[in-house]
Biotite code that builds the C-alpha atoms (Angstrom):
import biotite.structure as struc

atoms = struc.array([
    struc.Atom([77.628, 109.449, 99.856], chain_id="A", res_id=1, res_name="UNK", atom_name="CA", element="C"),
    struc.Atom([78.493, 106.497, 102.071], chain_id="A", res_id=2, res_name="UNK", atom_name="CA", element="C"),
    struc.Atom([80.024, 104.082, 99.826], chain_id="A", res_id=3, res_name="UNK", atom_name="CA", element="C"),
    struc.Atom([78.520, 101.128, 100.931], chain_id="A", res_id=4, res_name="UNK", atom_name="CA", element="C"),
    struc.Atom([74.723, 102.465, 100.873], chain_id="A", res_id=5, res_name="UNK", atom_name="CA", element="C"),
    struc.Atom([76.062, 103.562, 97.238], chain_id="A", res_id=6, res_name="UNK", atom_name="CA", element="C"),
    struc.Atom([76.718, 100.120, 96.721], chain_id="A", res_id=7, res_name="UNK", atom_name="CA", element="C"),
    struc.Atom([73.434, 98.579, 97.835], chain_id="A", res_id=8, res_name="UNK", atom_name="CA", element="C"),
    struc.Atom([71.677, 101.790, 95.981], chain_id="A", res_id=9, res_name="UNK", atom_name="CA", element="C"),
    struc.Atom([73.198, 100.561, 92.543], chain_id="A", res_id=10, res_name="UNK", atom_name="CA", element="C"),
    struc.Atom([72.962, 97.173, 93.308], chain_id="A", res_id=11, res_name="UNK", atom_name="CA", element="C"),
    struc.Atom([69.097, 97.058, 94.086], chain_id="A", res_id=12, res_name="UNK", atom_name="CA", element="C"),
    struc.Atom([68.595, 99.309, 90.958], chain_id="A", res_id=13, res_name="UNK", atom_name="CA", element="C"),
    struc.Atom([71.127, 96.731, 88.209], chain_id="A", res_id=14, res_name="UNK", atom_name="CA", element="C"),
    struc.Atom([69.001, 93.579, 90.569], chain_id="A", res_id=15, res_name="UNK", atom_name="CA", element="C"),
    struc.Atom([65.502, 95.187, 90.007], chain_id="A", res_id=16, res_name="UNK", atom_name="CA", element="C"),
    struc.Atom([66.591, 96.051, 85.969], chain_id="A", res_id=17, res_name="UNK", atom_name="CA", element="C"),
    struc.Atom([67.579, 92.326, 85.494], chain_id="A", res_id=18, res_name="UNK", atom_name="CA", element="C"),
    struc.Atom([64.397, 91.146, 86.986], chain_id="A", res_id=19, res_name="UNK", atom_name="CA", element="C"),
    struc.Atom([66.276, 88.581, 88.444], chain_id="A", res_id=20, res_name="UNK", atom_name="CA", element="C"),
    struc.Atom([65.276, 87.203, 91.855], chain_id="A", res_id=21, res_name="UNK", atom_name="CA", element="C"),
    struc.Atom([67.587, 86.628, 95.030], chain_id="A", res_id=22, res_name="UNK", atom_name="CA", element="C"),
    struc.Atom([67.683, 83.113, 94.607], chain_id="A", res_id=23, res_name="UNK", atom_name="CA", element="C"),
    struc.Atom([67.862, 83.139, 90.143], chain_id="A", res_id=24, res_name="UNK", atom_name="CA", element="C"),
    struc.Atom([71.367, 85.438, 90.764], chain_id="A", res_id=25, res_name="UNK", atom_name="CA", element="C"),
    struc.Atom([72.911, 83.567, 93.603], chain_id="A", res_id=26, res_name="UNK", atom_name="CA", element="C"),
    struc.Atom([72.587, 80.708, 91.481], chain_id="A", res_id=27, res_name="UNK", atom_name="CA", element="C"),
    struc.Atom([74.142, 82.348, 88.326], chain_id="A", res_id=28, res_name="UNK", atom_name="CA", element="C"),
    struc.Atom([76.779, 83.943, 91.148], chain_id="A", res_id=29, res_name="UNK", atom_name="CA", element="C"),
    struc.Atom([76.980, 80.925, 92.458], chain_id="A", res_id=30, res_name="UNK", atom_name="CA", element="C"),
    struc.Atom([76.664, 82.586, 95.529], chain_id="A", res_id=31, res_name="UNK", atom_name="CA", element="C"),
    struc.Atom([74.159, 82.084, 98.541], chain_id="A", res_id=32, res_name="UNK", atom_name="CA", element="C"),
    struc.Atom([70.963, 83.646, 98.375], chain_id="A", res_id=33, res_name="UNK", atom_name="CA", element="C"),
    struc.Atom([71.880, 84.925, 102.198], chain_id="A", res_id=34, res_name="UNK", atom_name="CA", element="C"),
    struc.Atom([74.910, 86.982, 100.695], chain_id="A", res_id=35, res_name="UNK", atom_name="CA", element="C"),
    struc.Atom([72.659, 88.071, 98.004], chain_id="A", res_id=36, res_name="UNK", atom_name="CA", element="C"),
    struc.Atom([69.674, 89.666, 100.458], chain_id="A", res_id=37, res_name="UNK", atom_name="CA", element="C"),
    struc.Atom([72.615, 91.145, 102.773], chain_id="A", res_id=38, res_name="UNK", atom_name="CA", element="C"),
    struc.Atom([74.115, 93.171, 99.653], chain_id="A", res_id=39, res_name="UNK", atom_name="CA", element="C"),
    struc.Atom([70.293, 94.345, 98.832], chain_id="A", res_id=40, res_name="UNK", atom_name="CA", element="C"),
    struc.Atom([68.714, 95.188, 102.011], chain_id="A", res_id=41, res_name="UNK", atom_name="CA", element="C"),
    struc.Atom([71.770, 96.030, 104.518], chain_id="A", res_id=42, res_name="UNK", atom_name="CA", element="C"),
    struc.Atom([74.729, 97.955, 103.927], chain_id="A", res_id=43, res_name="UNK", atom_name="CA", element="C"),
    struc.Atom([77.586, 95.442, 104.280], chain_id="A", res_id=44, res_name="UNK", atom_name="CA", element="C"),
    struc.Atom([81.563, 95.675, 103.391], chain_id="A", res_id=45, res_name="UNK", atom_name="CA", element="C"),
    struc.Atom([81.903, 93.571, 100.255], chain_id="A", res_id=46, res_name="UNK", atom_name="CA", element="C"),
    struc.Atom([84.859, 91.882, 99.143], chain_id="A", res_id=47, res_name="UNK", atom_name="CA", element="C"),
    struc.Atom([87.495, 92.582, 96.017], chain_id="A", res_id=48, res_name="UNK", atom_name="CA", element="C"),
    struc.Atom([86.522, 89.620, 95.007], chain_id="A", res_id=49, res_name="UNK", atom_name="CA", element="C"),
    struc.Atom([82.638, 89.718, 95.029], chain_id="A", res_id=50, res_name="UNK", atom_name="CA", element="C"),
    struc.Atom([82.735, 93.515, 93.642], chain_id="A", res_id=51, res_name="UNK", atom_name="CA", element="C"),
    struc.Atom([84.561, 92.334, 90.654], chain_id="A", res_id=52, res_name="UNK", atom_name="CA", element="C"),
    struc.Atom([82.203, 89.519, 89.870], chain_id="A", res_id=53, res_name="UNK", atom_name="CA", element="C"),
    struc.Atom([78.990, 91.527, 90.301], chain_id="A", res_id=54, res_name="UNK", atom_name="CA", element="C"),
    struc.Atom([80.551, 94.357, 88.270], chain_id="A", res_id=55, res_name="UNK", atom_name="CA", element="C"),
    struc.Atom([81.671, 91.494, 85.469], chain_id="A", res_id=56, res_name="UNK", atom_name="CA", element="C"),
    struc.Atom([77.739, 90.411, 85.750], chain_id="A", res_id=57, res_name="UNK", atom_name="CA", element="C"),
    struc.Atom([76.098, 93.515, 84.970], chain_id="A", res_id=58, res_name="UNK", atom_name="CA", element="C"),
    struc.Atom([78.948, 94.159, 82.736], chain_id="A", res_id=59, res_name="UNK", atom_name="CA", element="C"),
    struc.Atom([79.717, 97.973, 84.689], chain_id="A", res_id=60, res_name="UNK", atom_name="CA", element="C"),
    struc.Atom([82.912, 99.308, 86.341], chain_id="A", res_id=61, res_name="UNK", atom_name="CA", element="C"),
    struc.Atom([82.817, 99.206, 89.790], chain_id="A", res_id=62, res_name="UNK", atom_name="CA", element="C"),
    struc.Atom([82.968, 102.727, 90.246], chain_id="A", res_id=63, res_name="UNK", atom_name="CA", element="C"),
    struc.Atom([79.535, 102.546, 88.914], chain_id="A", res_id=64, res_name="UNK", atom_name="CA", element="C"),
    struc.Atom([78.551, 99.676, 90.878], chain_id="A", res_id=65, res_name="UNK", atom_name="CA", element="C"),
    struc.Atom([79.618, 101.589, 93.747], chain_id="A", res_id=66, res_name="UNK", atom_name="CA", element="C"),
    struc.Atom([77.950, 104.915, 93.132], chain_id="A", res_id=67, res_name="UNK", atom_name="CA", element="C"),
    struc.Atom([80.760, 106.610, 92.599], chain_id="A", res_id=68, res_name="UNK", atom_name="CA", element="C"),
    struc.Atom([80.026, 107.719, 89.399], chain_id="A", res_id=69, res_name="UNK", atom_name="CA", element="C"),
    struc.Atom([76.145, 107.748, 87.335], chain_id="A", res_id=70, res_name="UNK", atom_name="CA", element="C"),
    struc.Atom([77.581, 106.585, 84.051], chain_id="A", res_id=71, res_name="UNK", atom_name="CA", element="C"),
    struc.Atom([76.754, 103.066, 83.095], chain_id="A", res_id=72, res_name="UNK", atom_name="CA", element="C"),
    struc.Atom([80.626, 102.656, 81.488], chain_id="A", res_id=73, res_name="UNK", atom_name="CA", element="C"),
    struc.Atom([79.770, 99.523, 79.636], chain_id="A", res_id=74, res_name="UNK", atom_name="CA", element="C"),
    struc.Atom([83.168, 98.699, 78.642], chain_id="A", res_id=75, res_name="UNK", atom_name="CA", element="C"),
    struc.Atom([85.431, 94.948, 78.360], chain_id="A", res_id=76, res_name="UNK", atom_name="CA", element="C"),
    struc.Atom([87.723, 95.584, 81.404], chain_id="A", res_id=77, res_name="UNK", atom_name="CA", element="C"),
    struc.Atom([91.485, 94.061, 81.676], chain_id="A", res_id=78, res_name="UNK", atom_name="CA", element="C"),
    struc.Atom([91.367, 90.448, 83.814], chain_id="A", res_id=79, res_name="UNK", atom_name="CA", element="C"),
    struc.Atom([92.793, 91.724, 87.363], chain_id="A", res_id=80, res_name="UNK", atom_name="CA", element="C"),
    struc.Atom([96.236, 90.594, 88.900], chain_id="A", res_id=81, res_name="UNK", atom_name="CA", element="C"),
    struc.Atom([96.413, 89.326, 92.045], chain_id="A", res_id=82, res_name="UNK", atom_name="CA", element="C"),
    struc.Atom([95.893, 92.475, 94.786], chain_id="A", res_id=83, res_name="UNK", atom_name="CA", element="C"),
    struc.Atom([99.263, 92.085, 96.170], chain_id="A", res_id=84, res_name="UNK", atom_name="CA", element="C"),
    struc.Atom([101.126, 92.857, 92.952], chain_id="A", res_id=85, res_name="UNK", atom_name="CA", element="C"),
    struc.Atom([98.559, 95.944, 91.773], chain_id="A", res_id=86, res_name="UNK", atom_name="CA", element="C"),
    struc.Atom([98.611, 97.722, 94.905], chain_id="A", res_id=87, res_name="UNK", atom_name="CA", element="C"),
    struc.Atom([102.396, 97.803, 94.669], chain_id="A", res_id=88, res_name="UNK", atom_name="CA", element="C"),
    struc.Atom([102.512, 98.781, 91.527], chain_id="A", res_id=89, res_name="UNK", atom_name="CA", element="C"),
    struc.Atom([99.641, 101.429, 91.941], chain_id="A", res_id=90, res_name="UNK", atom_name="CA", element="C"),
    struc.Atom([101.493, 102.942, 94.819], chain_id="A", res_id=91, res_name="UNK", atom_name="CA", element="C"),
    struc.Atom([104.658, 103.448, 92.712], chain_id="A", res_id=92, res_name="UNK", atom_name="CA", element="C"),
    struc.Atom([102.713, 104.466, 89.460], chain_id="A", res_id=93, res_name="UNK", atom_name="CA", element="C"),
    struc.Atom([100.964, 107.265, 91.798], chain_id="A", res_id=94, res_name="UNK", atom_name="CA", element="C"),
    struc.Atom([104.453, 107.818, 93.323], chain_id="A", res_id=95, res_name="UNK", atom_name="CA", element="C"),
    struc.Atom([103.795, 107.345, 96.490], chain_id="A", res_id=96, res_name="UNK", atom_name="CA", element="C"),
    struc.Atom([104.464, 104.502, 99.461], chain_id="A", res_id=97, res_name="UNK", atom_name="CA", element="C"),
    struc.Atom([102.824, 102.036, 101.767], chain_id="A", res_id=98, res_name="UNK", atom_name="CA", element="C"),
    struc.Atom([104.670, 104.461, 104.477], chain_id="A", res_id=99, res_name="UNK", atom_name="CA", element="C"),
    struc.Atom([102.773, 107.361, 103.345], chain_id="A", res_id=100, res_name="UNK", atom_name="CA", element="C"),
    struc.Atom([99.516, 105.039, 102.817], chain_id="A", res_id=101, res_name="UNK", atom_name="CA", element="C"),
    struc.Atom([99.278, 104.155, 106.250], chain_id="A", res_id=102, res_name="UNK", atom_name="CA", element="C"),
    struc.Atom([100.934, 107.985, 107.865], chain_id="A", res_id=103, res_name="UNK", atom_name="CA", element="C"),
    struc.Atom([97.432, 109.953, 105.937], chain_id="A", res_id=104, res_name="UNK", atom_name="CA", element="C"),
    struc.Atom([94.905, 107.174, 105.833], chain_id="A", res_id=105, res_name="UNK", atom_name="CA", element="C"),
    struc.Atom([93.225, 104.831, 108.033], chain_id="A", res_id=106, res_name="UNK", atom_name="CA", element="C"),
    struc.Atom([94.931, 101.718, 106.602], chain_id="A", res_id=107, res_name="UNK", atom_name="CA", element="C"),
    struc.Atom([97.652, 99.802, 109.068], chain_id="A", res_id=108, res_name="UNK", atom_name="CA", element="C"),
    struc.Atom([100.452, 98.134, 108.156], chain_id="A", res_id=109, res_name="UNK", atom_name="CA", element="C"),
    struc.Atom([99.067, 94.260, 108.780], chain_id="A", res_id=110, res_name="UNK", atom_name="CA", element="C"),
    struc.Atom([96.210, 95.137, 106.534], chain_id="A", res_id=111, res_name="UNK", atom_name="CA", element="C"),
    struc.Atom([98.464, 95.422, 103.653], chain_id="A", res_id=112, res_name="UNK", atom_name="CA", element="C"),
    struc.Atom([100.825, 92.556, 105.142], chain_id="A", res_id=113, res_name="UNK", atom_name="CA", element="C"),
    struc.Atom([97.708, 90.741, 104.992], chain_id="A", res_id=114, res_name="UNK", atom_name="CA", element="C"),
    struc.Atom([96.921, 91.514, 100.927], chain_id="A", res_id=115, res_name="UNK", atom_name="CA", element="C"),
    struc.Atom([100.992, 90.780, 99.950], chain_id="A", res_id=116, res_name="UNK", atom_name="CA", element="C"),
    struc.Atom([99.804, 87.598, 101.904], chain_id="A", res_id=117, res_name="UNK", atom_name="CA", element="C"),
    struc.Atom([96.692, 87.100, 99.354], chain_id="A", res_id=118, res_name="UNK", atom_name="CA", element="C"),
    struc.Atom([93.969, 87.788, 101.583], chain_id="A", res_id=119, res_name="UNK", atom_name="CA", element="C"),
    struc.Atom([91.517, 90.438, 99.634], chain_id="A", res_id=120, res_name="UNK", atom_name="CA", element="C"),
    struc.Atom([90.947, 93.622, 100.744], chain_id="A", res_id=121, res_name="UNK", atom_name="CA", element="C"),
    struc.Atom([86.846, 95.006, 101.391], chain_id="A", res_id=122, res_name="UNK", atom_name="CA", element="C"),
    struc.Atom([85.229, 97.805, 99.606], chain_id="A", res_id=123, res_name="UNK", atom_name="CA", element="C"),
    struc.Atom([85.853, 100.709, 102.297], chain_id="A", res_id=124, res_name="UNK", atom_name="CA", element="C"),
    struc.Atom([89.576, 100.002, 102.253], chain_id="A", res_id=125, res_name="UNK", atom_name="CA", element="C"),
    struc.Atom([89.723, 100.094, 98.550], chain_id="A", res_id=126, res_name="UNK", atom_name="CA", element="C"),
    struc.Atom([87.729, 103.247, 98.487], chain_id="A", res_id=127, res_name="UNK", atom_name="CA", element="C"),
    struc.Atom([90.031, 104.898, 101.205], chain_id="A", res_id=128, res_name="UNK", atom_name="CA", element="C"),
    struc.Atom([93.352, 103.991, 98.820], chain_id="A", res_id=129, res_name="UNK", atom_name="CA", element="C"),
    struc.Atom([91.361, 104.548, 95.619], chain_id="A", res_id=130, res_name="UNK", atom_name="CA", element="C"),
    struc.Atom([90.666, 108.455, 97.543], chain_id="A", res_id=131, res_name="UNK", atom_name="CA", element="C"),
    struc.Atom([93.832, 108.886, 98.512], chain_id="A", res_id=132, res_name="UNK", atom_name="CA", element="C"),
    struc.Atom([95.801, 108.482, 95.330], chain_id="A", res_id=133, res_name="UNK", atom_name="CA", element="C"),
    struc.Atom([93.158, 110.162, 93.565], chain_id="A", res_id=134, res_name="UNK", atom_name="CA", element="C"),
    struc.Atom([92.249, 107.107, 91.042], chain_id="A", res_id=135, res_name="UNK", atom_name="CA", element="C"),
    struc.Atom([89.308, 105.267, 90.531], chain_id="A", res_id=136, res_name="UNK", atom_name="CA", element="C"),
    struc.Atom([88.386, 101.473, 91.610], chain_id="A", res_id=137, res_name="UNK", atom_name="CA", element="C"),
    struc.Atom([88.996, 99.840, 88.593], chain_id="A", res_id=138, res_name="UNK", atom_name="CA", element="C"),
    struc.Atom([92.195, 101.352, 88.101], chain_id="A", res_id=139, res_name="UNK", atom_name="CA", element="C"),
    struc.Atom([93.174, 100.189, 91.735], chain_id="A", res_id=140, res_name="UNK", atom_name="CA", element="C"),
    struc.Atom([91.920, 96.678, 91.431], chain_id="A", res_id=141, res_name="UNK", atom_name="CA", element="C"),
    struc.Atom([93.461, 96.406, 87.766], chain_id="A", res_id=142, res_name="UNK", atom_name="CA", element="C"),
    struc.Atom([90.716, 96.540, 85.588], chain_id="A", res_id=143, res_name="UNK", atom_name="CA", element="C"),
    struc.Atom([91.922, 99.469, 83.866], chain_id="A", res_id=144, res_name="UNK", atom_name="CA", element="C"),
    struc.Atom([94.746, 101.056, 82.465], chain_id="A", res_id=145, res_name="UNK", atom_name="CA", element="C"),
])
C-alpha cells in the first residue's frame, strides 16, 4: 500500500475513534485546522516532525500511524535526536553509507545535505531509507532502540 493513503487511512480511523473534530485537534496540535483536513481527506507528504507529534497524540508508533503495520503498539517511545545525527548513526548501525543510500534509492545527495543542515525530512523519504535498510520508522527517526 501507498504509504501516504496508509497514512490518511490510519489517521481518519485514530481521528474518527477520538471523536475529535478538525478544529478540537488542531487546537490540541496546535496546528491549523487546514493542515488537519489535508492529512484526512488528501493524501499529502507529512513531515518528521508532524508524524512524530500525531503518533505521540494517539500514543502509537508511527509505523502504525503509517499503515505499515495493524498493531496498535501502545508503547512510551525514546524522545528523538535531531535527524541529522540518527540518520548517521542508523546508516553505520545498518552498516551501510550515504554513498550506497543515494547509488540504490531515490534519495540525492542535497536531500541529506539538507537534513545534516536541520531541515526535516517527509514521510516518503523516510519510508524509502526505513525500506532500504530494512528497519522500521521509529527506529529510523529514534524512537526506538
Amino acid at each position: 500500500m501507498n504509504i501516504l493513503l496508509g497514512f490518511r487511512n490510519t489517521f481518519n480511523e485514530l481521528l474518527k475513534d477520538s471523536e475529535k473534530s478538525i478544529t478540537e485537534l488542531s487546537k490540541e496540535l496546535n496546528t491549523s485546522p487546514y493542515v488537519i483536513s489535508r492529512w484526512k481527506n488528501r493524501n499529502v507528504d507529512i513531515k518528521m516532525r508532524s508524524l512524530i507529534r500525531l503518533s505521540d497524540y494517539f500514543n502509537c508508533s508511527l509505523e502504525y500511524l503509517c499503515g505499515k503495520t495493524s498493531t496498535y503498539l501502545d508503547y512510551n517511545p525514546k524522545t528523538c535526536p535531531k535527524f541529522s545525527k540518527q540518520v548517521v548513526k542508523v546508516l553505520k548501525d545498518c552498516k551501510s553509507s550515504s554513498y550506497s543510500l543515494f547509488k540504490d534509492t531515490k534519495i540525492k545527495p542535497a536531500q541529506y545535505h539538507n537534513w545534516k543542515k536541520g531541515t526535516e525530512p517527509l514521510l516518503t523519504s523516510l519510508e524509502t531509507i526505513a525500506e532500504y535498510l530494512d528497519i522500521t520508522l521509529d527506529y529510523l527517526v529514534g524512537r526506538e532502540s
